[in-house]
Structure formats: structure tokens, C-alpha cells
C-alpha positions in Angstrom: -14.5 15.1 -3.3 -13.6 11.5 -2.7 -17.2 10.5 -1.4 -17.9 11.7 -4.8 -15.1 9.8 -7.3 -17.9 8.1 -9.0 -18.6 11.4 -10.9 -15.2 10.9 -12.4 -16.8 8.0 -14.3 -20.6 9.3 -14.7 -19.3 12.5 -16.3 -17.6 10.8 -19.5 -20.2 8.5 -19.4 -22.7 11.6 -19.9 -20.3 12.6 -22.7 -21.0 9.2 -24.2 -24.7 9.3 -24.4 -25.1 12.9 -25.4 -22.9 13.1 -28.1 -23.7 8.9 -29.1 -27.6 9.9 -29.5 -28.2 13.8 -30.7 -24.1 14.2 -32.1 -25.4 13.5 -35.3 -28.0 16.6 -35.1 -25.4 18.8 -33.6 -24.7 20.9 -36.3 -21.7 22.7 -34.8 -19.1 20.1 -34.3 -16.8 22.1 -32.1 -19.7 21.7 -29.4 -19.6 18.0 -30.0 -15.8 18.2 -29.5 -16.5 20.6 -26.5 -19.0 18.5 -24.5 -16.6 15.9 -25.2 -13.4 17.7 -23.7 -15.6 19.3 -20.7 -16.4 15.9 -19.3 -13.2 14.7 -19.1 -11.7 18.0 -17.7 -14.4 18.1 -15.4 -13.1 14.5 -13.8 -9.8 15.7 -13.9 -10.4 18.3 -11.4 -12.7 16.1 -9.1 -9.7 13.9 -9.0 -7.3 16.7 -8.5 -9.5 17.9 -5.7 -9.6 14.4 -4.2 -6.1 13.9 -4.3 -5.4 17.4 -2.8 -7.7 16.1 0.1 -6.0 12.7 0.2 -2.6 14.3 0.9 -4.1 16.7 3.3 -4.9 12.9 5.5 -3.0 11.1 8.0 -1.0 8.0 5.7 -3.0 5.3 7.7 -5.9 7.1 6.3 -5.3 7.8 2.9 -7.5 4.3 1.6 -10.8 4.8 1.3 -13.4 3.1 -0.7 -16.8 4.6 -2.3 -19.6 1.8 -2.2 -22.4 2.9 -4.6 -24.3 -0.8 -4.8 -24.6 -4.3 -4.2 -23.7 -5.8 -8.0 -23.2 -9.6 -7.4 -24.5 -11.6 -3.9 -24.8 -15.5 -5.4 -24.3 -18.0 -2.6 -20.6 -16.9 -1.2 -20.0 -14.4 -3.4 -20.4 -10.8 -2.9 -19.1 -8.4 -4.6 -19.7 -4.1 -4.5 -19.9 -1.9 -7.2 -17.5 0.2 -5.0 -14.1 2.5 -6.0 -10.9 1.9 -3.9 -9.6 5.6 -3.5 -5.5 5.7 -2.5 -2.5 6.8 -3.6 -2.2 4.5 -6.7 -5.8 5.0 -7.6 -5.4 8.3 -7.8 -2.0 8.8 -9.3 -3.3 6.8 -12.6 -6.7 8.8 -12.4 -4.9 11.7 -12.4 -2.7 10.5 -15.5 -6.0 9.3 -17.3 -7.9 12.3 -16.4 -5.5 14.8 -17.5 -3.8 13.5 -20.7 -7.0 12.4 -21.4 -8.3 15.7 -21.6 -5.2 17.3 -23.5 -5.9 14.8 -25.8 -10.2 15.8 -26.2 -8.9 18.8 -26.9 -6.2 18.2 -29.4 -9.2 16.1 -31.2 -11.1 19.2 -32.0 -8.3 20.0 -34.7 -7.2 17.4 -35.6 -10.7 15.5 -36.5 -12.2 19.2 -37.7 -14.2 18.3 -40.3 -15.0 14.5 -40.2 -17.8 13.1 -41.1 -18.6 10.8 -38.1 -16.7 13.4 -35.3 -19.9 13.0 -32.8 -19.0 9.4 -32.7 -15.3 9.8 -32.3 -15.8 12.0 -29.6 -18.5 9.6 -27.5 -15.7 6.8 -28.4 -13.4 8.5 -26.4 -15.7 9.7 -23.4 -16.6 5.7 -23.3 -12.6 4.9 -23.5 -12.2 7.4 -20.2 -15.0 6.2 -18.7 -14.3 2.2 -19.2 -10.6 3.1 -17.9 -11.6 4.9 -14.7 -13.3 1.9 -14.1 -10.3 -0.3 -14.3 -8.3 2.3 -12.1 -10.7 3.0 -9.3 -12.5 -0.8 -8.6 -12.2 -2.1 -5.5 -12.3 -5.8 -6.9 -11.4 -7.8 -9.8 -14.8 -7.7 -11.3 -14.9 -3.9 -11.5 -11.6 -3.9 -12.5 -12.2 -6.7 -15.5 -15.9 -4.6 -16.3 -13.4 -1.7 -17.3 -10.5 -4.2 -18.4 -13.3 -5.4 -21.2 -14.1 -2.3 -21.5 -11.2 -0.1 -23.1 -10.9 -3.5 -25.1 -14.1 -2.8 -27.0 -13.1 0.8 -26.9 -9.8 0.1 -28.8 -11.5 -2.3 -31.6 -14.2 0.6 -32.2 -11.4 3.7 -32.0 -8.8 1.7 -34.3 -11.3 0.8 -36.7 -12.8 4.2 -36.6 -11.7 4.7 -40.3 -13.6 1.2 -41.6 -13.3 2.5 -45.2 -9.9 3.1 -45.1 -6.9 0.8 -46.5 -3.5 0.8 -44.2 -0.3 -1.3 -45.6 -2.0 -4.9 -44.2 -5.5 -4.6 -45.2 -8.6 -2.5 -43.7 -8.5 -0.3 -40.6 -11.3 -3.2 -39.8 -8.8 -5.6 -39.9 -6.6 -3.9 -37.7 -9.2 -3.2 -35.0 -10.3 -7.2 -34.8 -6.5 -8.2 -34.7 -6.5 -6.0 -31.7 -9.7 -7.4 -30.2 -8.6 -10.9 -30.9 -5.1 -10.7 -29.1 -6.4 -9.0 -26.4 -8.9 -11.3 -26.0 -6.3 -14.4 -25.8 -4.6 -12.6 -22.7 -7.9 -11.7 -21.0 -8.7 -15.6 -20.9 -5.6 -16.1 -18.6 -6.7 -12.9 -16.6 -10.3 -15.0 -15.7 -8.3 -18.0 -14.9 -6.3 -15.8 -12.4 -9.8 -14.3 -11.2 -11.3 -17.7 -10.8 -8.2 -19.1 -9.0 -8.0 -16.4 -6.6 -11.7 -17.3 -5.7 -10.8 -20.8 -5.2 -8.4 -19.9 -3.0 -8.9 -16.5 -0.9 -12.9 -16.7 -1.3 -13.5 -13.2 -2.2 -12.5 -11.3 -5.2 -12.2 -7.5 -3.4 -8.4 -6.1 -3.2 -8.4 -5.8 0.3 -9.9 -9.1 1.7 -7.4 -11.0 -0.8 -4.3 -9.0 0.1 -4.6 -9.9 3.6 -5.8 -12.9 3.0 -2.5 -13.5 0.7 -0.4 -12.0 3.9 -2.0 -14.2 6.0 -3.1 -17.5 5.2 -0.4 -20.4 4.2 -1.0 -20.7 0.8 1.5 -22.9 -1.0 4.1 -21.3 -3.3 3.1 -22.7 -6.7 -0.5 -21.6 -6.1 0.5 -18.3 -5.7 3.0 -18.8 -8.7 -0.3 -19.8 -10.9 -2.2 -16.6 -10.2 0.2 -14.2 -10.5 1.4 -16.6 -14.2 -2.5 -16.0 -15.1 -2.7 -12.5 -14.3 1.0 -11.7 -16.2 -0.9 -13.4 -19.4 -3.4 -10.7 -19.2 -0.8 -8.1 -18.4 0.9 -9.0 -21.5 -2.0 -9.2 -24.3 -3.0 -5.4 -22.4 0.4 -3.7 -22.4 1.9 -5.6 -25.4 4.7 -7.6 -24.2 6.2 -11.1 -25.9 4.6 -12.8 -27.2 1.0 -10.5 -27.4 2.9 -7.4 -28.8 1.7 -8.0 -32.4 -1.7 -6.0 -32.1 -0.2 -2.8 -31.2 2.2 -1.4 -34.0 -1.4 -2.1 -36.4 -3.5 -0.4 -33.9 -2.1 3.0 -35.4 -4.4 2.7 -38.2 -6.7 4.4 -36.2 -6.8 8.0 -36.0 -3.6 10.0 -34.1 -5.5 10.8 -30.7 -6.3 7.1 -30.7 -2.7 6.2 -30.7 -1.5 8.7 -28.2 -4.5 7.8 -26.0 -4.2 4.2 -26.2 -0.5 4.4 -25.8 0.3 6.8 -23.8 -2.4 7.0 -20.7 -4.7 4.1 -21.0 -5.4 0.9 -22.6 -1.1 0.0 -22.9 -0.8 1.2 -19.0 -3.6 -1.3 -17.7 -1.4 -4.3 -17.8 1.0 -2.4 -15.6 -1.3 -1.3 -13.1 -3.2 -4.8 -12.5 0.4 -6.0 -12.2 0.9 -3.0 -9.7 -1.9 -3.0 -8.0 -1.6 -7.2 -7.6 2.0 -6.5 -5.9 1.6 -8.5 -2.9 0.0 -11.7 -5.0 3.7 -11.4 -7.3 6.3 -11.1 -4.3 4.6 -13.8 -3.2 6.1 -16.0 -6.2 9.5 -15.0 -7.1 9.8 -17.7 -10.2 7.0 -15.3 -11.7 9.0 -12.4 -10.6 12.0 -12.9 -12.7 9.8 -14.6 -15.6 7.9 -11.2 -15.7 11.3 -9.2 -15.3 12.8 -11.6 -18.5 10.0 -11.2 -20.6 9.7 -7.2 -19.6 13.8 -6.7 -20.4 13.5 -8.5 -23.9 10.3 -6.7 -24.8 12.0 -3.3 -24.7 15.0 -4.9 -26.3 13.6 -6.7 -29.1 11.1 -3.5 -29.8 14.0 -0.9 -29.7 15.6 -3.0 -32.1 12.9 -3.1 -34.5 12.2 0.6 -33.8 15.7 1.6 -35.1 14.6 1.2 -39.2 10.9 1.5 -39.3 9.6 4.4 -42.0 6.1 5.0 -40.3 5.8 7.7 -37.7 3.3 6.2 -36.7 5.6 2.8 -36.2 8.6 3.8 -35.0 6.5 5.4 -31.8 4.9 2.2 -31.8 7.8 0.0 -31.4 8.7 2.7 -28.7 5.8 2.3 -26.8 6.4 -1.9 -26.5 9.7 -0.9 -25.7 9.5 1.3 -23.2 6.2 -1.0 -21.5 8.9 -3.7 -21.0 10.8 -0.9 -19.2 8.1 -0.7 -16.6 7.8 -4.4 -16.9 11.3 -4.9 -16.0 10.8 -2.9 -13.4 7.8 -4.4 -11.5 10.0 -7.9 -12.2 12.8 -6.8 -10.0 10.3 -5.5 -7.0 10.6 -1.8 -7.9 6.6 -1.2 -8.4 7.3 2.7 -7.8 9.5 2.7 -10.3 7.3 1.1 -13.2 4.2 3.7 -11.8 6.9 6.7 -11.9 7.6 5.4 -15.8 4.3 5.0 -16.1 3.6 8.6 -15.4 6.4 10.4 -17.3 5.7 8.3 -20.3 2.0 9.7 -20.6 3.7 13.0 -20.6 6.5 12.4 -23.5 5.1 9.8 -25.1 1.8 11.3 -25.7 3.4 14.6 -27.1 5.6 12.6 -29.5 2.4 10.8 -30.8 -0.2 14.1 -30.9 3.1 15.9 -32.2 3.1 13.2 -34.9 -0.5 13.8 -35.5 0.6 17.4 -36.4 3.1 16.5 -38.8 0.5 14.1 -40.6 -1.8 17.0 -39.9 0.9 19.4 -41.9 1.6 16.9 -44.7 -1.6 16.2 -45.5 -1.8 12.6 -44.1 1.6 11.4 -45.0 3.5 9.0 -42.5 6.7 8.0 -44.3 9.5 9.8 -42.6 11.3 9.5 -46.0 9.2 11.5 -47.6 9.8 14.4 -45.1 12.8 16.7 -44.3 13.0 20.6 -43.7 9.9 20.8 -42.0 11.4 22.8 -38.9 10.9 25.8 -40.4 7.2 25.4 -41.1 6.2 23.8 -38.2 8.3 25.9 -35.8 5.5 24.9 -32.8 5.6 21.4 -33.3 9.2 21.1 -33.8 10.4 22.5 -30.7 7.6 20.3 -28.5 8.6 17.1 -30.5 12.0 18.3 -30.1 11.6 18.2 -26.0 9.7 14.9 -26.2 13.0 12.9 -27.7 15.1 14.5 -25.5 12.7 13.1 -22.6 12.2 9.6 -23.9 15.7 9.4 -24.5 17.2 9.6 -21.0 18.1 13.4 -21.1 19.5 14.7 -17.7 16.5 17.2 -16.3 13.7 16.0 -18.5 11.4 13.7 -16.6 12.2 10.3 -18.6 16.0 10.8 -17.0 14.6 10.4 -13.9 12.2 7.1 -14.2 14.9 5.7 -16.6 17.4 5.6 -14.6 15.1 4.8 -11.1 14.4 1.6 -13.1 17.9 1.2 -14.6 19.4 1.4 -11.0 16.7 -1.1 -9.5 17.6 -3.5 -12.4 20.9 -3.5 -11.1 20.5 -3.4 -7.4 17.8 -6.1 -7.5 17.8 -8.1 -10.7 21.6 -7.6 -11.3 23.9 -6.9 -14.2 22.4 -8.2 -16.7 18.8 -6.8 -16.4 21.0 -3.5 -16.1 23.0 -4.4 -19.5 19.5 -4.6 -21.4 18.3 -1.7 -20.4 21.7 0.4 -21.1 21.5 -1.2 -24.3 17.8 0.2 -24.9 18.3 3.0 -23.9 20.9 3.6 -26.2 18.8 2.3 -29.1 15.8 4.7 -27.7 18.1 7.8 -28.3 19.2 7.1 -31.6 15.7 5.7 -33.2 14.2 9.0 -31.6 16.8 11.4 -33.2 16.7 9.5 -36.2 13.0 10.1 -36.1 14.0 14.0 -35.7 16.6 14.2 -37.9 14.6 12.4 -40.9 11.5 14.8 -40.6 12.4 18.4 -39.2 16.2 18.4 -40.6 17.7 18.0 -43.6 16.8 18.8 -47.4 13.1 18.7 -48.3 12.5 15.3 -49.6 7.9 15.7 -50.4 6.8 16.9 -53.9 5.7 21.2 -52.9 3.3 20.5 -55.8 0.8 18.4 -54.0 2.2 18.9 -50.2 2.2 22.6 -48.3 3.0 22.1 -44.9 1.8 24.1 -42.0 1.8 24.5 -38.6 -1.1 23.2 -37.2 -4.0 25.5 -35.1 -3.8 26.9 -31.4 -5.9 24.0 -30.4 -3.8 21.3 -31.2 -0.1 23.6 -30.5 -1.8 24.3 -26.8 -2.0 20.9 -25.7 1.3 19.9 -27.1 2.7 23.0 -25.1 1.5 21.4 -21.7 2.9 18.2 -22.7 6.1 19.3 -23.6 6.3 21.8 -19.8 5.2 17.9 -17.9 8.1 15.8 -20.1 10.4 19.0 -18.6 9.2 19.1 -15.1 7.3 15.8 -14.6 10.3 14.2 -13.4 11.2 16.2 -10.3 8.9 14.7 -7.8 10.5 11.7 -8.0 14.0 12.8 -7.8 16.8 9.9 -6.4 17.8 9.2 -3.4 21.0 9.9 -3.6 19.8 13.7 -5.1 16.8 13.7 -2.6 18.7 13.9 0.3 16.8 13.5 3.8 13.1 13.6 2.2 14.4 10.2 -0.2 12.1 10.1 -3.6 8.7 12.1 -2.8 6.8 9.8 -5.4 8.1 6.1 -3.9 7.0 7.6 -0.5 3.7 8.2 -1.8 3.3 4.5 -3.2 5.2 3.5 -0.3 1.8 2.3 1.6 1.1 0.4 -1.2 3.6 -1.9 -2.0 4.6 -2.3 1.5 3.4 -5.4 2.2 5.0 -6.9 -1.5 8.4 -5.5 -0.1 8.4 -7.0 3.0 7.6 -10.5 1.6 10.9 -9.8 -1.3 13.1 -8.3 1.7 15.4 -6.3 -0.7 18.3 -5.2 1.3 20.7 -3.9 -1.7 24.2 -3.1 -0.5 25.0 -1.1 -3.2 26.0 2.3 -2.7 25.3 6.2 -4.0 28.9 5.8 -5.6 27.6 2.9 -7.8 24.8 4.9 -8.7 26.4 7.5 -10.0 28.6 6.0 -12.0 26.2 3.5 -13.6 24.3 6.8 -14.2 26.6 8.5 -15.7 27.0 5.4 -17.9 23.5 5.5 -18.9 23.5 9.3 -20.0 26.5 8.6 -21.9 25.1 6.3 -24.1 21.8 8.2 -24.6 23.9 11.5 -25.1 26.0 9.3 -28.0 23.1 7.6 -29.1 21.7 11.5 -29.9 24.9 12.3 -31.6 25.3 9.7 -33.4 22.0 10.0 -35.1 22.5 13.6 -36.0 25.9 12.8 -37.3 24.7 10.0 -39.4 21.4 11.4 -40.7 21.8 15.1 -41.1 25.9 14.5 -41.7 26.4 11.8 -43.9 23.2 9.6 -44.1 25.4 7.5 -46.4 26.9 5.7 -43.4 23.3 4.4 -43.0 23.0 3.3 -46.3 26.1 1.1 -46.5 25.2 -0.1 -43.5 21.4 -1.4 -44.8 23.6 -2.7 -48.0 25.9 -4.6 -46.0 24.3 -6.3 -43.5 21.2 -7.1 -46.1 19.8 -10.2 -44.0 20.0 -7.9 -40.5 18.3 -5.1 -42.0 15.3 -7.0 -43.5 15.0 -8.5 -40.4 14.4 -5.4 -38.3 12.3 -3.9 -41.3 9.8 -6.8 -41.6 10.1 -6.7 -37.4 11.4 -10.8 -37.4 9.4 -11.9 -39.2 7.2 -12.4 -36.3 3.5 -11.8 -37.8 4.4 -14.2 -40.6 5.3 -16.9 -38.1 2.1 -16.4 -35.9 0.4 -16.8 -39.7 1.9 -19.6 -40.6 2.0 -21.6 -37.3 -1.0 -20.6 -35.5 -3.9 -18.7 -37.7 -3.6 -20.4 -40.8 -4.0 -24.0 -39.1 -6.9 -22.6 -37.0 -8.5 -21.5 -40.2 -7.4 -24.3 -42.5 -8.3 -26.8 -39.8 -11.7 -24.9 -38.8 -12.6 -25.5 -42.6 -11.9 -28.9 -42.9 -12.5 -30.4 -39.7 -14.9 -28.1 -38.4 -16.9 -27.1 -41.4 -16.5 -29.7 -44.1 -16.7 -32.5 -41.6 -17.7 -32.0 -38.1 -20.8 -29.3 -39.6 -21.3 -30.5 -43.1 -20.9 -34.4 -42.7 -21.3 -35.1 -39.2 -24.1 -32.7 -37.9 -25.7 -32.0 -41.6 -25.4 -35.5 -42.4 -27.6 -36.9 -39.1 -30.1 -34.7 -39.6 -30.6 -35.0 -43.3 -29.9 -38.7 -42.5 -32.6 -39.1 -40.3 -34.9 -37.4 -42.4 -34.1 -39.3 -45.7 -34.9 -42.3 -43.1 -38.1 -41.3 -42.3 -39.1 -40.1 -45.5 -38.2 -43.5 -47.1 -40.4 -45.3 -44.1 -43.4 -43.0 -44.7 -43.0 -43.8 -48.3 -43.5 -47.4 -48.0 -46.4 -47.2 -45.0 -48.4 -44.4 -46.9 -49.1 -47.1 -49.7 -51.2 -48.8 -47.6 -53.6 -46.0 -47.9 -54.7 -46.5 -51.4 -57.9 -44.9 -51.3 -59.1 -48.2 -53.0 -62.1 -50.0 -51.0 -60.9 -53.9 -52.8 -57.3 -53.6 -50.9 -59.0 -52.6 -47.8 -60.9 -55.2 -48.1 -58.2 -57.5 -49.3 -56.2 -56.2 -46.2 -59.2 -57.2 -44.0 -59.6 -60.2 -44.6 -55.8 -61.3 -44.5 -55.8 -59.9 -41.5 -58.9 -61.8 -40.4 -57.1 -65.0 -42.1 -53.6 -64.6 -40.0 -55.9 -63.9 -36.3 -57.3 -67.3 -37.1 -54.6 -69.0 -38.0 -52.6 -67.8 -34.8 -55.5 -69.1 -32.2 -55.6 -72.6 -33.8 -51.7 -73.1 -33.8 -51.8 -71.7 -29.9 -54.5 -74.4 -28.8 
């Protein structure tokens, strides 16, 4: 099946065109929703298959690539419509593939009776297919066609609702914040692109890779690629300062949310980082600056995650926090580590979000977690799968978030030292107690919604099944990339299978840690304490005595609002950057440059003219005398010149 990957984007793509042009005449929107779903799942096992093949391969054989066309040949530049099939490749198409297609499914319920369904559905096939894209490109260009791609698919899927309000404007508004962001970070991902040109003369993975290996290029070149290619990584995967777009994109529907954030759009930064390893080791400066700007993301989102209201929000904030996990991660040289995050995120991360769905589902679209409580009992399903989801995203020992947690805890310390470590302690213990506070505030406690206008239910089979498989990956998803020091002889099965990969980009850091399996352990240990505390002491606080948390929000008033209103930091982007692009785009560019300047030439010149043909049109007065007149003063002044010349 690898000779025939390119089905893995033609399929969704079908899904696209049949349900974009004869949806609307579907009558029966659960075939809408099941054309939909069949495409994706049909990818899904074409990349299953290939991937079963790709392991069954010698290592020095497991890259292949798929040429299907010639796309570009101007002068020196050639480039292939062509997938690059290896290990990475196919451990994200897996993750895209297959959440993906939980997630189709889960749509079915959730979007059962929506007016515009057929286009939700061909939204998401063109998400899938614009993402496989990015995954499976064997150049930049491919990779930027599907990097545009789920960029356009985000702005249509957020602002899917147009008609609806959300607490800062339209869903419209939303979507074009997200478009706009985005599209600030993709400008430093062309200047990478173009730079990489200038300097390898080709723009396909391999050629450049070795190229990078092989040719002395100095260090601050390489330091201004990989600085133009982290820009785009950060307005993609929402780190400081491009983070803003992504707490408003959940004013789009619920599978929108968990499919943006938990196995596409979010994860593409991360892969282009990943996949670009070799073009990063190769400038250490941009190392630690992506490492720095990855640790505070996950801080300064955790932080912010700890008082939100929203269910929506608060997973959110979680998703920017745990992206500057993976960030972190790549930062100190592990690459494995961010993938391995990458993976067992999907699985939690998209349960807690479609589980969220169900609770909005159940509550008849209300989102404020204050307005919730009790609702274990009536949503028995969804409780115990959200349930598994915290304990996953919160570091739990034998749920597959312990494992990639503390993989990129350990490389923090081992390679980025103490500090880097500190952080992500520190996170980590704010992860477990915003997540139980999530828990505590909407399946424990008294019932705090009105049972007049709000009956809550469990939601149907077809949005509990997914969640189900979610919830057995977040268990089990973990245990392929056990530790080291667990692993014993056969070491971490999942670094091994990267380990081709980022070979190259870890012999150019040489990262020789001397730290030892004792170290480990105990900074392990260290780490599960805190998450296990963090867990208690939400329960204790919220289902105990939730008054603790209200002295708390009384005494330390400033701190509080702070986090609430997330620092503020919207407000400052308003007030230093779009309000003077606006207010100076009005005056300067409008009222002058347009109105005065352009306007005024042209009317100008007109007035000019008109004024000239005013005075030379009275000389055509119709009246023979004046001709005459004319004539013979004419006549009079030819004289008068030849006698004075004589």
C-alpha cells in the first residue's frame, strides 16, 4: 500500500466533492455523515496497511517516496508533487487518519439535525485531506499547499456557526482572528522557504538535509531559517506570542475543537519543527530560543487554565499548554519525545474535548462549568471516559500522558537542565489540578443548572463509541514508548522507530547526558507527586470546601483577574498593535494617501483639463464674424512676423 498513499489524500478529497455538490439534496443526513466518516476510515487503513509493510522492511529501507507529477520546473527549480513515506510520515498519518475518523463519526450525533451538516461534513473531509498533505510532502511546497490548507479549513470550520454570537463578537469574528494570526506566522514560514532556496538550491526534504549535513554553511544562516520556520511553528501550534487565535477558535462547533486541537491544525507546527530537525541542531541559539519560548507557553497557559469558566476554555488553555510541552521538548533535542506527546495528546486530549461536546450535548448547549454539578449520574458514559482523559493529561502512572510527560520532563533535565525541568514540574502540577477542577466543578457536587429549562442526558451510541476508543488509547497508548530505564534491553520502541529520523540532528547536538536511571526515578517520582497532589487538592478544594477557593479569588483580587481576563494579553495586542493599524490605515491610508493623494490627482487632473477645454472650446462659437475676425488677425500677426524677420 505505500505505492498507493496518495489514496490517503484522494479519498477525503472525494468526501469533499460529493458531499460539497449533491449534500444539500441528500435527504438522509446520516449518509452525508457516513460518506464523510467512510473516507477518512478508508485512509486510515491504507495507512495502517502501509505502515504494517513499512515495519515488515529492512530500517535502511523504510523511506520511500510516491512521485505522482511534475508540479513546478521554472529555470532551477524543480519541484514533485510527490509523498515522502517513513516512519514520521506515517506515525502522524496514522494519528490524523484515525482520530480523524473517531471524530467523523462522533459528528453524526453531535451535528444530527443541522441545517448546513453536508457542508460541515465536506469541511472536515477537506481539513483531512489538506493535512495529509502537510504530513506526507516530500518538499516544502507540498508541505506549505497543505500548511495553507488546514488554515482555510480552520477559518471556514470556526466560523461554521456565522449567525451565532460567542462572548467577543460573531463566530465570524473568531474565524478571521484565526486566519489573520495564522497568516502573520506563515509569512516567516515563506521567508524560511525562500532562504532555504537561496542557500541549498532545492526545496525537497532530502536534497536539503544532506545538503545541510554537507555543505559549510555558516552558523547564523542556519540560525535564520530555522528563526523563520519557528515563526510559523508558532502562529500553527499557538505558542508566545501567536497563542491568542486559539482559546476563540472554540466558537466553532465541538468536533472542530477536538479536531483542530487534538490531531491536526495545532500538531503542524510541531511536525515542520520535527521533520526540519537537522536544519534546528544545526543552530543551537534557536534551539534554546524554541525551548524558552516552548517552557513559558505551557507555563503561562496552565496558569491561565487554572480559573477559566468555559469548558470549552479551560481545554483550550490546555492545549497551548501542553503544545509548549512538545515545544520544550524539540528545544532540548528530544524530537521523539515531542512526536510521542504528540501522539498521546490526540488520544486524551481529543476525548476531553468530544467528551465536552457531550456534556454541552447533555446540557443543551451550556459551557459555564458553574452552572453544572451532579452530572455523574446522568451521564454515567461520559463521566467515566472524561474521567480517564484527566487522569491521562495529568501525568497518571499507566495512562499514556505519564509516559510522554515524563520522557519530556526527563530530557528537559538531562539536556536543557534544571530549570527547563522546574517549569515543567510546575505545569504539570497546574495540569492536574485545572483538569480535576474541571471534573469536580461538572460531574461532582450539588446540582447547580435550573431542572426547569435543562434535562441532562447521556448522549447516543455514536458519540459514547468513539469516546470509548479514545478513552482504551489515553490507557494503553503510552506503552510503546515505555523508558529506558523500564524498557530494559529493547530501550523505548517508539524513539527507535524515529531513531532514523533524527539521527542526523543528534549527531550534529552530540548529547552525551551523564545522568543516571537513579536520577530518573526520583525526578519521576517527583513529578507523579505533584500531579497526584495537584488531583487531591482539587477534589479537596472543590467537592470539600470550595470555600478555600473563594477566599482565595477575594484575596488575591488583582492575581485572580489577571488569570481570568488571561493577562490581559488581547487587550494589549488591541491597544498596541490593531488599533494603530486600523486608526492609522484610516487616516494615513484612507483619508490621505487614497482620498487626498490618489483621489486628489486624479480629480486634479481632470478639474485641469476641464478648465483648459473650457477656455479653448470658446473659440468655436459657431459664429461666422469671429471666424472671420480670427482670420484675419491671424493673417495680420503672419505678416507682421515676416517683415520684422527681413
Amino acid at each position: 500500500m505505500i505505492n498507493y498513499i496518495y489514496l490517503t489524500t484522494l479519498l477525503p478529497l472525494l468526501g469533499f466533492v460529493i458531499n460539497g455538490l449533491f449534500g444539500r439534496k441528500i435527504k438522509n443526513e446520516r449518509i452525508v455523515g457516513i460518506i464523510g466518516s467512510a473516507t477518512v476510515g478508508l485512509s486510515f487503513l491504507i495507512v495502517l496497511d502501509a505502515f504494517i509493510q513499512t515495519l515488515g522492511l529492512p530500517v535502511e529501507e523504510r523511506s520511500n517516496t510516491v512521485n505522482l507529477f511534475t508540479w513546478l520546473s521554472v529555470g532551477g527549480l524543480h519541484i514533485q508533487f510527490a509523498y515522502l513515506v517513513d516512519q514520521l510520515s506515517l506515525t502522524m498519518s496514522l494519528i490524523v487518519t484515525g482520530v480523524g475518523f473517531l471524530i467523523h463519526v462522533y459528528s453524526i450525533g453531535y451535528m444530527r439535525g443541522d441545517k448546513g451538516i453536508w457542508r460541515f461534513f465536506a469541511y472536515l473531509n477537506l481539513f483531512i485531506f489538506a493535512m495529509m498533505n502537510l504530513v506526507l510532502g516530500d518538499n516544502f511546497v507540498v508541505l506549505f499547499l497543505g500548511w495553507e490548507g488546514v488554515g482555510l479549513c480552520s477559518y471556514l470550520l470556526i466560523g461554521f456557526w456565522y449567525d451565532r454570537k460567542f462572548e467577543k463578537g460573531t463566530t465570524s469574528q473568531a474565524a478571521k482572528k484565526a486566519f489573520v494570526v495564522n497568516r502573520i506566522g506563515d509569512f516567516g514560514f515563506l521567508l524560511g522557504m525562500f532562504l532555504i532556496y537561496m542557500t541549498f538550491d532545492s526545496l525537497n526534504f532530502k536534497e536539503v538535509f544532506a545538503r545541510a549535513q554537507a555543505f559549510p554553511v555558516a552558523e547564523s544562516t542556519f540560525g535564520l531559517i530555522a528563526l523563520f520556520l519557528f515563526i510559523g511553528a508558532t502562529g500553527k501550534s499557538a505558542q508566545i506570542p501567536l497563542f491568542v487565535w486559539l482559546p476563540d477558535a472554540m466558537a466553532g462547533p465541538t468536533p472542530v475543537s477536538a479536531l483542530i486541537h487534538a490531531a491536526t491544525m495545532v500538531t503542524a507546527g510541531v511536525y515542520m519543527v520535527s521533520r526540519t530537525s537537522i536544519l534546528f541542531a544545526s543552530a543551537p541559539a534557536i534551539m534554546t530560543v524554541v525551548a524558552v519560548v516552548g517552557a513559558l507557553t505551557a507555563l503561562m497557559a496552565a496558569t491561565i487554565g487554572l480559573v477559566q469558566n468555559d469548558i470549552k476554555k479551560v481545554l483550550a488553555y490546555s492545549t497551548v499548554s501542553q503544545l509548549g510541552y512538545m515545544f520544550l521538548a524539540a528545544g532540548v533535542g528530544a524530537f521523539s519525545a515531542s512526536i510521542f506527546h504528540v501522539m498521546t495528546h490526540a488520544f486524551f486530549k481529543a476525548l476531553l474535548f468530544l467528551g465536552a461536546g457531550s456534556v454541552i450535548h447533555g446540557m443543551h448547549d451550556e459551557q459555564n462549568i458553574q452552572k453544572y454539578g451532579g452530572l455523574k449520574k446522568y451521564m454515567p458514559k461520559t463521566y467515566a471516559t472524561f474521567f480517564i482523559a484527566a487522569l491521562a493529561i495529568s501525568g497518571v502512572p499507566g495512562l499514556a500522558g505519564f509516559f510522554s510527560k515524563d520522557e519530556i520532563l526527563w530530557n528537559a533535565y538531562s539536556n536543557g537542565g534544571f530549570v527547563f525541568w522546574l517549569i515543567g514540574a510546575v505545569t504539570a502540577l497546574m495540569t492536574a489540578f485545572y483538569m480535576f477542577r474541571l471534573v469536580s466543578l461538572t460531574f461532582y457536587g450539588h446540582e447547580r443548572f435550573d431542572h426547569h429549562h435543562v434535562h441532562p442526558h447521556e448522549s447516543p451510541a455514536v458519540m459514547t463509541v468513539p469516546l470509548m476508543i479514545l478513552a482504551f488509547l489515553s490507557v494503553v497508548g503510552g506503552y510503546i514508548g515505555l523508558p529506558k530505564v523500564f524498557a530494559g534491553e529493547h530501550g523505548n520502541l517508539f524513539e527507535n522507530w524515529l531513531e532514523p529520523i533524527y539521527a542526523p540532528a543528534q549527531e550534529k547536538l552530540a548529547m552525551y547526558s551523564s545522568s543516571t536511571h537513579l536520577e530518573e526515578i526520583l525526578l519521576m517520582s517527583i513529578s507523579v507527586a505533584l500531579a497526584l497532589y495537584g488531583i487531591y487538592f482539587a477534589l479537596h478544594v472543590y467537592r470539600k470546601n470550595p470555600k478555600i477557593a473563594e477566599n482565595f479569588a477575594n484575596r488575591f483580587k488583582g492575581l485572580y483577574k489577571l488569570l481570568l481576563n488571561k493577562y490581559f494579553v488581547d487587550e494589549v495586542y488591541e491597544a498596541a498593535v490593531v488599533q494603530p493599524i486600523q486608526k492609522g490605515s484610516e487616516k494615513v491610508l484612507w483619508k490621505f494617501t487614497d482620498a487626498k493623494l490618489i483621489d486628489g490627482t486624479v480629480n486634479g487632473a481632470a478639474t485641469i483639463v476641464d478648465k483648459i477645454s473650457g477656455v479653448i472650446r470658446k473659440v468655436q462659437t459657431g459664429v461666422a464674424q469671429s471666424y472671420a475676425l480670427i482670420m484675419v488677425a491671424g493673417i495680420a500677426l503672419v505678416l507682421l512676423w515676416l517683415i520684422l524677420s527681413l
